[in-house]
C-alpha positions in Angstrom: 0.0 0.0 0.0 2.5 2.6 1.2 5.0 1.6 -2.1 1.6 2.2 -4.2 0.8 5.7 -2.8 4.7 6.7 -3.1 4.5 5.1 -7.0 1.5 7.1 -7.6 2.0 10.2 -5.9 5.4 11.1 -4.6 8.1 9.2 -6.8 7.4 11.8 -10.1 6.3 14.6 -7.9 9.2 16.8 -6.8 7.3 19.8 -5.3 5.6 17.2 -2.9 8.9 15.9 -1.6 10.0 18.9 -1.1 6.6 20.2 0.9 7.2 16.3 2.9 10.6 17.1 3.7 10.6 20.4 4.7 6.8 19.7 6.8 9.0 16.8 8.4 11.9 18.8 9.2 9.8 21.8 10.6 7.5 20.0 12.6 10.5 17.8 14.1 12.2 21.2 15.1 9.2 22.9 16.2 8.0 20.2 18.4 12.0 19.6 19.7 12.6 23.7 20.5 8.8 23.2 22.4 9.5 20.1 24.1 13.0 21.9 25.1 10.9 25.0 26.0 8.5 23.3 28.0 10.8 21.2 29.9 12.5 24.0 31.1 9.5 26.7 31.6 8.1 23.8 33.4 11.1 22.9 35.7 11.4 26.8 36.5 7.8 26.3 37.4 8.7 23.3 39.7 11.4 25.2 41.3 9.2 28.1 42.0 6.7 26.2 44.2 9.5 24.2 45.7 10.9 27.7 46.7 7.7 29.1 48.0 7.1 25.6 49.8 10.5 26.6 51.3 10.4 29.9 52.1 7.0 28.7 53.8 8.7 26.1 55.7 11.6 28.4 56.8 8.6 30.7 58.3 7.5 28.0 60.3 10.8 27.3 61.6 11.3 31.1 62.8 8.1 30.8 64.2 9.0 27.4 66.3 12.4 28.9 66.7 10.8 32.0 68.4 8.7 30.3 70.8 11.7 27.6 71.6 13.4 31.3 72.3 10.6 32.9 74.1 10.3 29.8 76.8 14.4 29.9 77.2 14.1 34.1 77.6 11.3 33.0 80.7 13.9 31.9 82.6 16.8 33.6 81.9 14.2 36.5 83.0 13.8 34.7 86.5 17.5 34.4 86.5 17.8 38.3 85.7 15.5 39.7 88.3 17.0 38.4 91.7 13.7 38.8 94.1 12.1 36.8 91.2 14.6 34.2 91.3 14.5 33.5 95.0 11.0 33.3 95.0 10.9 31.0 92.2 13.8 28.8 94.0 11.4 29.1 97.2 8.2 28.0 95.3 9.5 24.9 93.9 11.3 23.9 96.8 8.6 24.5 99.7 5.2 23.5 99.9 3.0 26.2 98.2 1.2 26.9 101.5 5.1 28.3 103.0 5.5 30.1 99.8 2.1 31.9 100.1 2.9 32.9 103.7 6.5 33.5 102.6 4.8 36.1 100.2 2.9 37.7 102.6 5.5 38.2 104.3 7.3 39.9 101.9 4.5 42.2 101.1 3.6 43.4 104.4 7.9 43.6 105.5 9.3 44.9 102.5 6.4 46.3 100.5 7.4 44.0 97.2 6.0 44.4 94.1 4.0 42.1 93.1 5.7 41.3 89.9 8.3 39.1 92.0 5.8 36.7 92.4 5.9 33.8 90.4 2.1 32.8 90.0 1.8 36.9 88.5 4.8 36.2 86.5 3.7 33.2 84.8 0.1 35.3 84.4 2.0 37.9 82.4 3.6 35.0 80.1 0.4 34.2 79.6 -1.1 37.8 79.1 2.1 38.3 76.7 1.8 35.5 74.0 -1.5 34.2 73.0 -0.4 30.9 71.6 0.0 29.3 75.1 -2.4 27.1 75.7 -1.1 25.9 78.9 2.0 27.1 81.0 3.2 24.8 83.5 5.8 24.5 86.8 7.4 21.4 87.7 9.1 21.2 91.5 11.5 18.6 92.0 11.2 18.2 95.4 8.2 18.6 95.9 6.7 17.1 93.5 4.0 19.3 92.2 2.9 20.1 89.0 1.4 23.9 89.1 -0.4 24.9 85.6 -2.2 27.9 84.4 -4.8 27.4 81.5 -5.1 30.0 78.3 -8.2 31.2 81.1 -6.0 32.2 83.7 -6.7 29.2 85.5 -4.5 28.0 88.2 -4.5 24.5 89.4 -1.9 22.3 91.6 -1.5 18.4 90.3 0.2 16.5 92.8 2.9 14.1 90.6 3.9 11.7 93.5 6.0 9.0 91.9 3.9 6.6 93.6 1.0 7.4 91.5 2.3 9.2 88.4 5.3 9.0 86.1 5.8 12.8 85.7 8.6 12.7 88.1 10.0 9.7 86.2 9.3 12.0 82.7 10.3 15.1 84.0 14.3 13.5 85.0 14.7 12.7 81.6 16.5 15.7 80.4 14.8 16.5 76.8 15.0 20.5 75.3 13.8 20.3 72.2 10.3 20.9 71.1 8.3 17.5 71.3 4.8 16.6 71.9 3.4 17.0 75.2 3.7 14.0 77.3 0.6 11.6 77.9 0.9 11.5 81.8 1.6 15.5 81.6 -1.6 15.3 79.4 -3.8 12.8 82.0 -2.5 15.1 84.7 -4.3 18.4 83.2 -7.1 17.2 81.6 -5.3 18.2 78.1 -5.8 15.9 75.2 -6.0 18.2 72.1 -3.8 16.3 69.6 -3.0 20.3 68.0 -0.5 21.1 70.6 3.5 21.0 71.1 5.1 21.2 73.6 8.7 23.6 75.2 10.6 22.4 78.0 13.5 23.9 79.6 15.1 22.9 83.3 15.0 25.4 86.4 17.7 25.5 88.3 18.6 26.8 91.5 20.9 30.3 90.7 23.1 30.3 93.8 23.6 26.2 94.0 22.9 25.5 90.1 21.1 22.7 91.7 18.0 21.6 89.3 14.7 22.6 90.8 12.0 22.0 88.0 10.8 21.9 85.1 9.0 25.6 83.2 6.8 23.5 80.6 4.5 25.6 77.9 1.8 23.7 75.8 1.7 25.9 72.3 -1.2 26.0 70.2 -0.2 24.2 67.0 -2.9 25.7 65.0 -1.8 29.0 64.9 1.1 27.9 63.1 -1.7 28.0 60.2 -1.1 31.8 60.5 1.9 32.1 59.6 0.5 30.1 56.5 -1.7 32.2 55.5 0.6 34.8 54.1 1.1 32.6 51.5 -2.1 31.6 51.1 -3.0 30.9 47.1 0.7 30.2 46.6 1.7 27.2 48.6 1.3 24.0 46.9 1.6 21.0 48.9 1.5 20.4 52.3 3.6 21.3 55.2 4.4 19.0 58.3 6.4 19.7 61.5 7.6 16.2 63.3 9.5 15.9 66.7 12.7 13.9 67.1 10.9 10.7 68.4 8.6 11.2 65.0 5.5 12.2 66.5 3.4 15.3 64.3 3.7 18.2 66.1 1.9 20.3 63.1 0.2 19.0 60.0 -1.0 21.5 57.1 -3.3 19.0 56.1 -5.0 17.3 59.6 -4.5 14.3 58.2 -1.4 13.2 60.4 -2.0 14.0 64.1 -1.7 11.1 66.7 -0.8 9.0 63.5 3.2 7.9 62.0 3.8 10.6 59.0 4.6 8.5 56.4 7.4 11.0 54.7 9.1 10.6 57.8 11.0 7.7 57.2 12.0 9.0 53.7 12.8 12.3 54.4 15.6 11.3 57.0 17.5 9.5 54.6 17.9 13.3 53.0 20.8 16.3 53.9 19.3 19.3 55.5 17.4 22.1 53.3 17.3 19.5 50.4 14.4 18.6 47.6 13.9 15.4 46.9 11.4 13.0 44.8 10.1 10.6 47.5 8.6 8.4 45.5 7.2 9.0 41.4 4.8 11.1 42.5 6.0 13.8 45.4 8.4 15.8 45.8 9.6 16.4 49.4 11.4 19.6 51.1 13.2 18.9 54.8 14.4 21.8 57.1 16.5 20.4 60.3 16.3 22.7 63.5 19.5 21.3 65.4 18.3 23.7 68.7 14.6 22.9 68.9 14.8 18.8 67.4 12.5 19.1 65.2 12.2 18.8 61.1 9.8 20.4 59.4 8.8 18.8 56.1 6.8 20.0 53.1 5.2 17.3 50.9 3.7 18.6 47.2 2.6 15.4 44.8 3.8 16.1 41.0 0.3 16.6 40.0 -0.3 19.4 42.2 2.8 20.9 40.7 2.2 19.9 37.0 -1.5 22.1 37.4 0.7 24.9 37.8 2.2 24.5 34.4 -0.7 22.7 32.6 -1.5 26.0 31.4 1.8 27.0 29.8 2.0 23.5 28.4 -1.4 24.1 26.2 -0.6 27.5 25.1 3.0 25.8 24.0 1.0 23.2 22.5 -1.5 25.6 20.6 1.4 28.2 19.7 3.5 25.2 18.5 0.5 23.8 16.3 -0.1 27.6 14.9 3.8 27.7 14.0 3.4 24.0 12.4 0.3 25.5 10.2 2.3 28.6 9.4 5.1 27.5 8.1 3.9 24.6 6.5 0.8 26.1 4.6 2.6 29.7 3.7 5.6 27.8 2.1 3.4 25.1 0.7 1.4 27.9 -1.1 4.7 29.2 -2.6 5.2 26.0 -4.1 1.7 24.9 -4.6 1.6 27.9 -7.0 6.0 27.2 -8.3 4.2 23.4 -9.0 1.3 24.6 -11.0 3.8 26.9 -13.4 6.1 23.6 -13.7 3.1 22.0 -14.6 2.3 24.6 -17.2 5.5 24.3 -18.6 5.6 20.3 -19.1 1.8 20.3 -20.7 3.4 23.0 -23.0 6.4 20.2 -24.1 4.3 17.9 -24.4 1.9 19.7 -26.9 5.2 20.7 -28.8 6.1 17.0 -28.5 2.3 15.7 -30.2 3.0 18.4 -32.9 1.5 21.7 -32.0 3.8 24.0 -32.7 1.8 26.8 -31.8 1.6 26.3 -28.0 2.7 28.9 -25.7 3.5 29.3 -22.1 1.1 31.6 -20.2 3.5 32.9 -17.2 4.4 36.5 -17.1 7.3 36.2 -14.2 10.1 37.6 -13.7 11.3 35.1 -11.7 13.1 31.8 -13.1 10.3 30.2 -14.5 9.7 32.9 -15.6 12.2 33.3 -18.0 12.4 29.9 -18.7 8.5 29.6 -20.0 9.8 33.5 -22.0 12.8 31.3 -23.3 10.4 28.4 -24.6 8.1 30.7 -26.3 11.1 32.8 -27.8 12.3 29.2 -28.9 9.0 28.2 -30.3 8.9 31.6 -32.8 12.3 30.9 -34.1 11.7 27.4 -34.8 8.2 28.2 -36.5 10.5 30.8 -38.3 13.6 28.5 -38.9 10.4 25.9 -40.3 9.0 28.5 -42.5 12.2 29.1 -44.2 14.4 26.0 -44.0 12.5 22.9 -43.2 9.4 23.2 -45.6 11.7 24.0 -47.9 13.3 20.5 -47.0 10.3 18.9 -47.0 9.9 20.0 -50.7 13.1 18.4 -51.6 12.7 15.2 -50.1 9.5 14.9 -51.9 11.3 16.1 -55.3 13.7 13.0 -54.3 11.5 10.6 -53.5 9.6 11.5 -56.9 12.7 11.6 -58.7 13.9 8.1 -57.1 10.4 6.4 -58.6 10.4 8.0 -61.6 13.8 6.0 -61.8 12.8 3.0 -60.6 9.5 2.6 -62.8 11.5 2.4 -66.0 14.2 0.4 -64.5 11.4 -1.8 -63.9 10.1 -1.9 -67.5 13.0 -2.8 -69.1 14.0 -6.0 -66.9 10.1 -6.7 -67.7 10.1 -6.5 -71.3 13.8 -8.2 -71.4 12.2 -11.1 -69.9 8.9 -11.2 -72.5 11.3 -10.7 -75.5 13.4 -13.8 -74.7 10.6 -15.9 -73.7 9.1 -15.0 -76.8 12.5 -15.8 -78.8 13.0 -19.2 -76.9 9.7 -20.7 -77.5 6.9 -18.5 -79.8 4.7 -19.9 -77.1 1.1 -19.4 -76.4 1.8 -18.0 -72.7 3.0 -15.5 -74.2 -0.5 -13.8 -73.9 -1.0 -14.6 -69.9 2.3 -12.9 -69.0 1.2 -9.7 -71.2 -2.2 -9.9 -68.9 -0.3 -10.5 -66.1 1.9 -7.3 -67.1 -1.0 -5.4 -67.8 -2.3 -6.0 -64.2 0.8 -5.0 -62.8 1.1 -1.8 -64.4 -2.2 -0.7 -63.5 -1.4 -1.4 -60.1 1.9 1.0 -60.3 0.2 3.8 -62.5 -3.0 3.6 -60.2 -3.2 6.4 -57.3 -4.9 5.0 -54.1 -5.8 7.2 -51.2 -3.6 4.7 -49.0 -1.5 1.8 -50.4 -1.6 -1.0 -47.9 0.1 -4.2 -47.6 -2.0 -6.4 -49.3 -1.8 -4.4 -52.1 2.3 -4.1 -52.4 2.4 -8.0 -52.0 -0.3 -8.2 -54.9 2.1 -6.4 -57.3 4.8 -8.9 -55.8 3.1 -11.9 -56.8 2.1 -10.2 -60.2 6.0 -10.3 -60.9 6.5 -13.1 -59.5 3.8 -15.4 -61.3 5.5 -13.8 -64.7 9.0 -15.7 -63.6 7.2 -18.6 -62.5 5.9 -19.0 -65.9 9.2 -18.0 -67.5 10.7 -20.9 -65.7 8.4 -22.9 -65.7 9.2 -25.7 -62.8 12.5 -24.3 -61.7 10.9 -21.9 -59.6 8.5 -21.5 -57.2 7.2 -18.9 -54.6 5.2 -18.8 -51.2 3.8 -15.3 -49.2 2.2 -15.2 -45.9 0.7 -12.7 -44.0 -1.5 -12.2 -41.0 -5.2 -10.8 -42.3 -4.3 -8.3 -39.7 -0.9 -6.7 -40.8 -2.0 -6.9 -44.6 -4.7 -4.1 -43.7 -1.7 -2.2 -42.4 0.0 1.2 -44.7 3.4 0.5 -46.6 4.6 2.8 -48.8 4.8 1.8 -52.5 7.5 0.0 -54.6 8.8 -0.8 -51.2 9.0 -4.7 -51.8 9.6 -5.0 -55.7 12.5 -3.8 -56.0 14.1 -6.1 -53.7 12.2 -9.3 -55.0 13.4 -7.8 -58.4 16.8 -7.9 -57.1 17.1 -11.5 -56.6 15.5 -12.7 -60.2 18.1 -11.0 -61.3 21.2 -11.6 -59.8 20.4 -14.5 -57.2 18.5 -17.0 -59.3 20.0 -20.4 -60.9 18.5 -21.4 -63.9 20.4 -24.7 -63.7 18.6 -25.5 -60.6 15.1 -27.2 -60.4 14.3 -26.0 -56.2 14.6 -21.9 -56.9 12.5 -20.8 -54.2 11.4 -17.5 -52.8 9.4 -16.8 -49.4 7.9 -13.5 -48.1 6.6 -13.3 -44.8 5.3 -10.4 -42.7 5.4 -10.5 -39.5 3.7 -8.6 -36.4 6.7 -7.6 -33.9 6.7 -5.2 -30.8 6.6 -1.7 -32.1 6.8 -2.7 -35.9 6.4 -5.0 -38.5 9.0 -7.1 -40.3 8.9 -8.0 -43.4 11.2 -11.3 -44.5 12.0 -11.8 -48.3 14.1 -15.3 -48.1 15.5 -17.4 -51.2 18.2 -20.5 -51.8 19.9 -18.8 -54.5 23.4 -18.1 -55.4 24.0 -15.5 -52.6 26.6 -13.2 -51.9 30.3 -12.9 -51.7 31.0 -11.8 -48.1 33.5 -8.7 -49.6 30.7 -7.8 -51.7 28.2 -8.4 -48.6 29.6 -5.4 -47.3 29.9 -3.2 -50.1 26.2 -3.3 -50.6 25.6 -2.4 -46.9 28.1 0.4 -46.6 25.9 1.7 -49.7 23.0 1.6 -48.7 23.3 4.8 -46.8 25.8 6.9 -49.6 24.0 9.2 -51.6 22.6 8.0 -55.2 25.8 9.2 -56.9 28.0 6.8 -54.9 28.0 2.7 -55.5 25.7 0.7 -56.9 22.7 -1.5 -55.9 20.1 1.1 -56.7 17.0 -0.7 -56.3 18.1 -1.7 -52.3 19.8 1.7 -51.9 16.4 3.3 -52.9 14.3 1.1 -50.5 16.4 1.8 -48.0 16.4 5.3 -48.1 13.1 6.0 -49.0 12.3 3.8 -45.6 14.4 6.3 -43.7 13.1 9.3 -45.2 9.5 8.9 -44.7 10.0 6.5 -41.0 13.1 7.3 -39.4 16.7 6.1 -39.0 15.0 2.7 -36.8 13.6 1.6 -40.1 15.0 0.1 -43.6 16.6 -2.8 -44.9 19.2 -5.4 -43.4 20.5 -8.3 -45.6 22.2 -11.5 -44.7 23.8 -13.8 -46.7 26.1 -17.0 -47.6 27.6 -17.5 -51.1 25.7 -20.4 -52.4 23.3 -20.7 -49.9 21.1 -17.8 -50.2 19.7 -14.6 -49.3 17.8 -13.4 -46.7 16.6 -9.4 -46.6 14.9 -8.1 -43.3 12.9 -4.9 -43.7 11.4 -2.8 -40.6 8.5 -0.9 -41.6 6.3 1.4 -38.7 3.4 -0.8 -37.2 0.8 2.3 -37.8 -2.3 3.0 -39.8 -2.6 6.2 -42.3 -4.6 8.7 -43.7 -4.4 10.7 -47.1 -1.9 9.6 -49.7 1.3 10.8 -48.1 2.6 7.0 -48.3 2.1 6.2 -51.8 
């Protein structure tokens, strides 16, 4: 199928090879320099989110980072203000009944503000930063757990190690950001799962001895806040997750109380790096070595591929635009180059059937152009160069061929008449009057002007001429033609066999023999027909042979055999140089004569 359509359509069809070609090579291009575009546009897309994803991140950090700071700055405020630092080094190592009288004491002694006490300290905490949820004293010895709620409220949780593990919790020395501790949690009646949680250690400022624990629960949900800056922008979502892998903040709810399942994967990564978890996500890790924690942002490719689905169809549509410009604009050009070609060809090929008189219709100034203004400048000469010269050729050959009949008619006559007049002379016989009949016939056939002279009638005047030699010699010779019913309808020009039959009686024939013999056959080949003219008679020397042939084509003045010579030519003159005569031959075994006449039918008398 596809060798059929090439056969058909592109293997004689320049102008659409070229239009294939260059379509191939454009669209190849075009869609390579997009595909190259879009890659790149998109990865710059890719890297944009991630960025935003990080800068998001790093704001959560600062924000965990300043509340990590803001618990530390608690106590180094204790630590700063000396009447706040004993007091707090009283409250967690007496009962909290002493340190109430203790602080009575102080008022109604000393007059002390009230900001040295530590329950109004840890009320300002609370009255400075919202995000506390609850803000919490531990005492070592004592073994108390004091807490304020975001209400203000104050409440005293007794963490005896014989029925809690808060003392047990609270030795383990942990300052990093983590989630709040389940017996811390059944202690206060806290169980949102949206909480961290800050610890740092108290310690006792003259002895350095640890005294407690200052523990703040944080709100995680206002981490959302710092969010919402970028709010429209973020892709993805954004997880915080302690050291012991517990969510401390997830973007998405999806994750609290549960294992994040990036976890796992995103440890195996450097600090502030970008990775591709899996196929489908990409994953962003921040490290905070102070506060133990890792934030994380998670963003599935497809999220980020939406961002540049957009850019990839207007690449797409600008790319197919570019395709149908530059394919349809060019293939116009030679669309239109094609159809002037065209012109051009149909004009050869009217010059080639005969019609001189064609022209090219193309008034460009371009190449074709001048070529079709070259061709018609061409045509006018040669109708002018045919007016003059070739007509006047014409005239002459026809004079010649004329001239060349009028020479072989009486040629013709005379060999005739020599034969009667020695028949006669031999024998007085009463044949005499059948070969005069015979003659008569044959003459009428020469002088006679048909409109077309066909086969059947030159191989008539053949066997006229030949029947008179078969009576002339009686049983010594003998003749045979055949011819298809077909080919004997075809047009031959006239005297075009005669001569060469003529040519044998007179030169080839053995009267001593008893088997002369004489075929003619015509036969149909590819393109033309052949004529074969075939006898057993005394043949011809093979130095002779060629003398005959290398006259054939000299001019009349030149050699002799006239009656092949004028075959011959005449053959060429009318036909073309593929037609004439070719003889073959043996001394004393015969001649053979081949000649190549046009298989085509005729009109008018132009072949006579």
């Amino acid at each position: 199928m596809v060798r059929k359509l090439y056969k058909n359509y592109f293997k004689n069809n320049v102008f659409l090879k070229m239009i294939l070609l260059y379509s191939g090579i454009t669209i190849i291009t075009i869609i390579t320099l997009s595909y190259l575009m879009f890659r790149s546009m998109s990865q710059s897309i890719v890297e944009k989110e991630l960025d935003i994803q990080k800068n998001a991140m790093e704001s959560v950090s600062q924000y965990l980072d300043a509340k990590y700071v803001a618990v530390k700055d608690m106590t180094i405020a204790t630590y700063r203000n000396e009447s706040l630092s004993s007091n707090l080094s009283y409250f967690l190592t007496h009962p909290f009944q002493e340190y109430a009288q203790h602080k009575l004491d102080q008022y109604y002694n000393d007059n002390e503000d009230k900001s040295t006490d530590v329950l109004e300290f840890l009320k300002g905490q609370l009255n400075n930063d919202a995000d506390i949820r609850n803000l919490m004293l531990y005492s070592a010895d004592q073994q108390n757990l004091f807490t304020f709620d975001q209400n203000k409220q104050f409440n005293m949780v007794s963490t005896n190690a014989a029925h809690s593990y808060i003392p047990d919790v609270m030795a383990q020395e942990s300052k990093h950001i983590s989630l709040p501790n389940v017996w811390v949690r059944k202690a206060i009646n806290q169980w949102d799962s949206r909480l961290f949680s800050v610890r740092v250690p108290l310690n006792d400022k003259m002895t350095l001895k640890n005294i407690g624990q200052l523990l703040v629960f944080y709100d995680a949900d206002k981490i959302s806040n710092v969010l919402s800056s970028y709010k429209g922008k973020l892709k993805g979502n954004i997880a915080i997750i302690s050291v012991d892998g517990g969510v401390l903040y997830d973007s998405s709810s999806q994750y609290y109380e549960t294992s994040y399942p990036y976890a796992d994967q995103s440890a195996l990564y450097s600090d502030k790096s970008t990775k591709p978890a899996d196929k489908e996500m990409y994953i962003n890790k921040l490290i905070s070595n102070e506060g133990g924690y890792i934030v994380i942002g998670v963003v599935p490719k497809n999220v980020i591929s939406q961002a540049y689905n957009g850019l990839r169809n207007t690449i797409i549509m600008i790319s197919a635009i570019c395709i149908i410009i530059s394919i349809v604009i060019p293939s116009l050009f030679v669309a239109n180059y094609a159809k002037r070609t065209n012109g051009i060809i149909k004009f050869t090929r009217k010059v080639k059937n005969g019609d001189l008189k064609a022209r090219i219709e193309d008034n460009g100034e371009d190449e074709l152009g001048q070529i079709s203004k070259s061709f018609n400048y061409m045509m006018d000469d040669l109708n002018l160069y045919i007016d003059r010269v070739f007509k006047a050729e014409i005239k002459q050959k026809h004079t010649e061929l004329a001239a060349l009949q009028a020479r072989i008619n009486p040629h013709f006559l005379y060999n005739t008449l020599e034969v009667i007049r020695m028949r006669a002379i031999s024998q007085g016989a009463g044949d005499v009057s059948e070969m005069i009949y015979i003659l008569s016939v044959l003459f009428k056939s020469l002088v006679q002007q048909k409109e077309i002279h066909l086969f059947k009638d030159e191989l008539e005047a053949c066997r006229l001429y030949l029947e008179l030699f078969r009576i002339r010699f009686k049983d010594k010779f003998s003749f045979q033609i055949e011819i298809d019913p077909i080919q004997s309808l075809r047009v031959v020009m006239k005297m075009s066999l005669q001569p060469l039959i003529e040519n044998y009686i007179v030169h080839g024939i053995r009267t001593e023999r008893m088997d002369n013999h004489l075929s003619i056959r015509v036969l149909q080949e590819i393109g033309f027909i052949k004529v074969t003219i075939e006898d057993n008679g005394r043949g011809i020397d093979p130095q002779r042979l060629a003398q005959i042939k290398d006259s054939l084509d000299k001019p009349e003045e030149e050699g002799g055999s006239f009656g092949l010579r004028s075959v011959h030519t005449r053959l060429k003159l009318l036909y073309g140089p593929s037609y004439g005569i070719d003889i073959q031959s043996e001394l004393d075994n015969g001649t053979t004569i081949i000649v190549r006449f046009p298989d085509m039918e005729g009109k008018g008398n132009q072949y006579v």
